[in-house]
N, CA and C of each residue as an Amber inpcrd file, in Angstrom:
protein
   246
 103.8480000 264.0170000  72.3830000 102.6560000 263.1890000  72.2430000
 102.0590000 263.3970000  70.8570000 101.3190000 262.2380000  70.5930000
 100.9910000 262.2930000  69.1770000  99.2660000 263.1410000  69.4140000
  98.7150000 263.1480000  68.0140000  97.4120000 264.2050000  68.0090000
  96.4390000 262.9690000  68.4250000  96.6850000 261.6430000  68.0120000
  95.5420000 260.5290000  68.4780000  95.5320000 260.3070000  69.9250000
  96.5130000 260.5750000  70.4570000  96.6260000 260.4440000  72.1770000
  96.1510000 261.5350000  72.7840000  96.1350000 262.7680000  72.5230000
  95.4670000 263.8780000  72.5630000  94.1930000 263.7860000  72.5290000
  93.7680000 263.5290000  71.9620000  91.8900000 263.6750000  70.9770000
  92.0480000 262.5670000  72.0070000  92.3420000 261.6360000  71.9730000
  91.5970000 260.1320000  72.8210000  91.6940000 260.9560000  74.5760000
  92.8280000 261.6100000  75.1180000  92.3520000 261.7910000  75.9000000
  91.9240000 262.7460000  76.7700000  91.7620000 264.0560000  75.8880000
  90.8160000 265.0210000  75.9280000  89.2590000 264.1480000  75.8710000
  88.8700000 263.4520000  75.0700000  87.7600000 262.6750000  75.5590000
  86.9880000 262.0470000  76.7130000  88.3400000 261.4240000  77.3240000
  88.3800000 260.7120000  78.1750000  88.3910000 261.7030000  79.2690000
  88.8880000 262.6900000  79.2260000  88.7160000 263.3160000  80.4390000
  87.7670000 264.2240000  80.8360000  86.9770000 264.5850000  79.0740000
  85.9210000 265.5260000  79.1600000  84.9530000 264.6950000  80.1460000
  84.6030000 263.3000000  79.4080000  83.6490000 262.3130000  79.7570000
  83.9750000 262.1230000  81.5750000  85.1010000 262.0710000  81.9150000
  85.2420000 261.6360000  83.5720000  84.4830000 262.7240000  84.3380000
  85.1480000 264.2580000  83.8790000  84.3650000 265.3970000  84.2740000
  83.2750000 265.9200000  84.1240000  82.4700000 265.0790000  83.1780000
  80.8720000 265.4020000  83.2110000  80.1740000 264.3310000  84.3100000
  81.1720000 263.0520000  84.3130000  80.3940000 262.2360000  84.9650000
  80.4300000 262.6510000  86.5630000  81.6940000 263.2700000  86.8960000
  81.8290000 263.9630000  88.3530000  80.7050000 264.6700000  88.7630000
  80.3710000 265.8760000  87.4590000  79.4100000 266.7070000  88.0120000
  78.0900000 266.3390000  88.2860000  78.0570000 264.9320000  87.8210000
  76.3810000 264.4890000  87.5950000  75.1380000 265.4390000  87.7260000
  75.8950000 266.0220000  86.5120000  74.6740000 266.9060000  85.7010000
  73.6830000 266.1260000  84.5920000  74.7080000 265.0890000  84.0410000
  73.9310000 264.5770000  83.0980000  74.1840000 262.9600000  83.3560000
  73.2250000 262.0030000  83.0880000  73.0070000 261.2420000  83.0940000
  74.4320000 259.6950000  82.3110000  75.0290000 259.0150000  83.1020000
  76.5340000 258.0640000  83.0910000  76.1160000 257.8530000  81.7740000
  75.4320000 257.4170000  81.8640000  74.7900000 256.3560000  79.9560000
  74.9090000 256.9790000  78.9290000  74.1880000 258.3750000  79.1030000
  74.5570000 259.1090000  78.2380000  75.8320000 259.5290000  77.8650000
  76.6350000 260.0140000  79.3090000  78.1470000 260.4710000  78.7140000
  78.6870000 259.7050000  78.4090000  78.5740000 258.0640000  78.6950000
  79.6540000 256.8780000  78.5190000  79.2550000 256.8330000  76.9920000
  77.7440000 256.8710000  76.2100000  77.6300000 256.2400000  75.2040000
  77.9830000 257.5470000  74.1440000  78.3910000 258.6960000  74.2000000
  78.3260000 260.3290000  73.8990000  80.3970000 260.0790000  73.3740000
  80.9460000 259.4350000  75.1930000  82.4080000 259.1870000  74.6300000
  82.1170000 258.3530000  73.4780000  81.9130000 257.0390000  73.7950000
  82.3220000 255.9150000  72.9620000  82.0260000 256.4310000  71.2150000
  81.0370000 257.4540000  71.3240000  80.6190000 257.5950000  70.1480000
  81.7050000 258.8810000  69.3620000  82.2950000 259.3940000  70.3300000
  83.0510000 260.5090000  69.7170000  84.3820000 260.0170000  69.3760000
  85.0150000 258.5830000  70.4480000  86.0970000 258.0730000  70.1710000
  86.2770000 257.6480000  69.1790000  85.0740000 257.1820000  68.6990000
  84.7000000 256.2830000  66.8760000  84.7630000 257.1100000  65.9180000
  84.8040000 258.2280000  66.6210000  84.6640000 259.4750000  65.2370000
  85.6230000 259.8700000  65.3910000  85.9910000 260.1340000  66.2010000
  87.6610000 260.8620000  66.2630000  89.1460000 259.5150000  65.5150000
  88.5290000 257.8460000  66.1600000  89.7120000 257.3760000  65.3960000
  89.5580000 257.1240000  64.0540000  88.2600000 257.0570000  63.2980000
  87.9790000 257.1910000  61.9860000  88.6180000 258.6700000  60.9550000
  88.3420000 259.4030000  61.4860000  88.8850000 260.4850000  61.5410000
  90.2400000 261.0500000  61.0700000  90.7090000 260.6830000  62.3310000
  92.3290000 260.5780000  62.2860000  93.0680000 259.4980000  61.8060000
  92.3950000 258.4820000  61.6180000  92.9270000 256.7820000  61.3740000
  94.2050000 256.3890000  61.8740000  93.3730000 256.7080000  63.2940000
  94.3300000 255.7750000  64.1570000  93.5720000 254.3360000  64.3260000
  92.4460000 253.6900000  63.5760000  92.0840000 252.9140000  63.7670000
  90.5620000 252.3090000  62.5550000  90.6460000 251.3190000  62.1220000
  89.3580000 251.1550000  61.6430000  88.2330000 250.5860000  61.8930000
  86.9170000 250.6650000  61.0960000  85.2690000 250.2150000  61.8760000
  85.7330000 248.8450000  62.3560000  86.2020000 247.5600000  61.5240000
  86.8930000 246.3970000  61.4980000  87.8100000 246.1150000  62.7690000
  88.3640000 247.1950000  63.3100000  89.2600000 247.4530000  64.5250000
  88.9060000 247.9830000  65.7840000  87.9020000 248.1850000  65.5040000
  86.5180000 249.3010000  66.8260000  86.0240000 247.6430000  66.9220000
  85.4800000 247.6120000  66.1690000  84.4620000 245.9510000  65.9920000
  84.6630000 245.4180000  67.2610000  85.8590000 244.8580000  66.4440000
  86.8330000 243.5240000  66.8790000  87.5470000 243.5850000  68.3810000
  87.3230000 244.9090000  68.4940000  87.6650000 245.4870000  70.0910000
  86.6390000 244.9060000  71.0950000  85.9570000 244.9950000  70.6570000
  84.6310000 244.7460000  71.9670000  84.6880000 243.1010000  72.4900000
  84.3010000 243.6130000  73.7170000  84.3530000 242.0060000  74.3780000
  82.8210000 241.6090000  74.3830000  82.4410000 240.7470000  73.8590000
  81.0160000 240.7060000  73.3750000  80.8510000 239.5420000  74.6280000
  81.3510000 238.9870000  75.3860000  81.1860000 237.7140000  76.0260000
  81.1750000 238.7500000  78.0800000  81.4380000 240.2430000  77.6980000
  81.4720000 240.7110000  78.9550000  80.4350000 241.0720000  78.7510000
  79.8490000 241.9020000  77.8880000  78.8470000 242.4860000  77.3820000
  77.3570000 241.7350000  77.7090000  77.5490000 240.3770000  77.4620000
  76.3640000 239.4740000  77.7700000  76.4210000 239.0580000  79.4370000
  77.4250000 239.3020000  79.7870000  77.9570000 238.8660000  81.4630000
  76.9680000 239.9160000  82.0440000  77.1660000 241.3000000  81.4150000
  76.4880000 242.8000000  82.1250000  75.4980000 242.6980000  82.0000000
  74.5550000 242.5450000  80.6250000  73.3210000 242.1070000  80.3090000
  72.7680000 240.9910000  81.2920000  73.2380000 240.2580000  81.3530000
  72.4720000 239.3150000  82.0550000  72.5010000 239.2770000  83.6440000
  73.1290000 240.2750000  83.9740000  73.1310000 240.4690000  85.4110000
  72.2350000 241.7480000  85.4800000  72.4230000 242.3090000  84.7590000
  70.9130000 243.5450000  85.0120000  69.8710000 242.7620000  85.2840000
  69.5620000 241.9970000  83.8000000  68.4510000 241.8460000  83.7640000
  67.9370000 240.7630000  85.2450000  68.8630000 239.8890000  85.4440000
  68.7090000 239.2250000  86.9220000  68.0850000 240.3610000  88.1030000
  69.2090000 241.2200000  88.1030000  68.8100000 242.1920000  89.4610000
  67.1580000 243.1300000  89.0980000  67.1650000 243.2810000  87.9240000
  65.8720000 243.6490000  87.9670000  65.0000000 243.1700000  88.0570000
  65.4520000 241.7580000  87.9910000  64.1080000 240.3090000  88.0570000
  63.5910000 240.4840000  89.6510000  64.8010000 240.4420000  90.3160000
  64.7440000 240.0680000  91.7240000  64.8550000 241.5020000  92.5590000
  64.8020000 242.6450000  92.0430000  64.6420000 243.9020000  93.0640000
  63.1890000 244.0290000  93.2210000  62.2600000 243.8170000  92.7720000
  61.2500000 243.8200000  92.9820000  60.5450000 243.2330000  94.1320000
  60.9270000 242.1180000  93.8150000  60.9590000 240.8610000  94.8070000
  61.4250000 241.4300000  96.1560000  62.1150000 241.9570000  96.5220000
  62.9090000 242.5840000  98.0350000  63.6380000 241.7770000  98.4760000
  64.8620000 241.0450000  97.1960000  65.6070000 240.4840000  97.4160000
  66.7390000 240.7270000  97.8680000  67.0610000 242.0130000  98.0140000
  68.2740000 242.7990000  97.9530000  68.2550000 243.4240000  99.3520000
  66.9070000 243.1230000  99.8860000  66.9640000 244.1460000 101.5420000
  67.2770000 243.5270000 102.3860000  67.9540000 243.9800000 103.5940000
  68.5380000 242.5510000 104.3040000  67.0460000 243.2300000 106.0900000
């Protein structure tokens, strides 16, 4: 195995095992990986900012966004209790 598959998934697995213990808060560890993966493939250049970018699905991203913000519209409401 190469050292970028390594580092990527020593990450990945640190991040699964913090999220198991829920000691600390998903958001944080999800946004803690994403941020170490960016540093680690900059790093190593297995990848560039231009290539991180261009990765993201910006059209799911607004799918997630806009369904929060829905369910938080309507949990209030006691829309969700049957």
């Amino acid at each position: 195995m190469t050292t970028p598959i390594l580092v990527s998934s020593a990450i990945f697995v640190v991040c699964l095992g913090l999220i198991f213990t829920e000691k600390v808060n998903r958001v944080i560890i999800g946004l803690a990986g994403a941020i170490l993966m960016m540093i680690a493939g900059r790093i190593l250049n297995f990848y560039t900012e231009e290539q991180a970018i261009s990765a993201i699905d910006w059209n799911t991203l607004g799918l997630l966004m806009g369904m929060m913000i829905l369910v938080s519209l309507l949990e209030p409401t006691g829309f969700f209790q049957f």
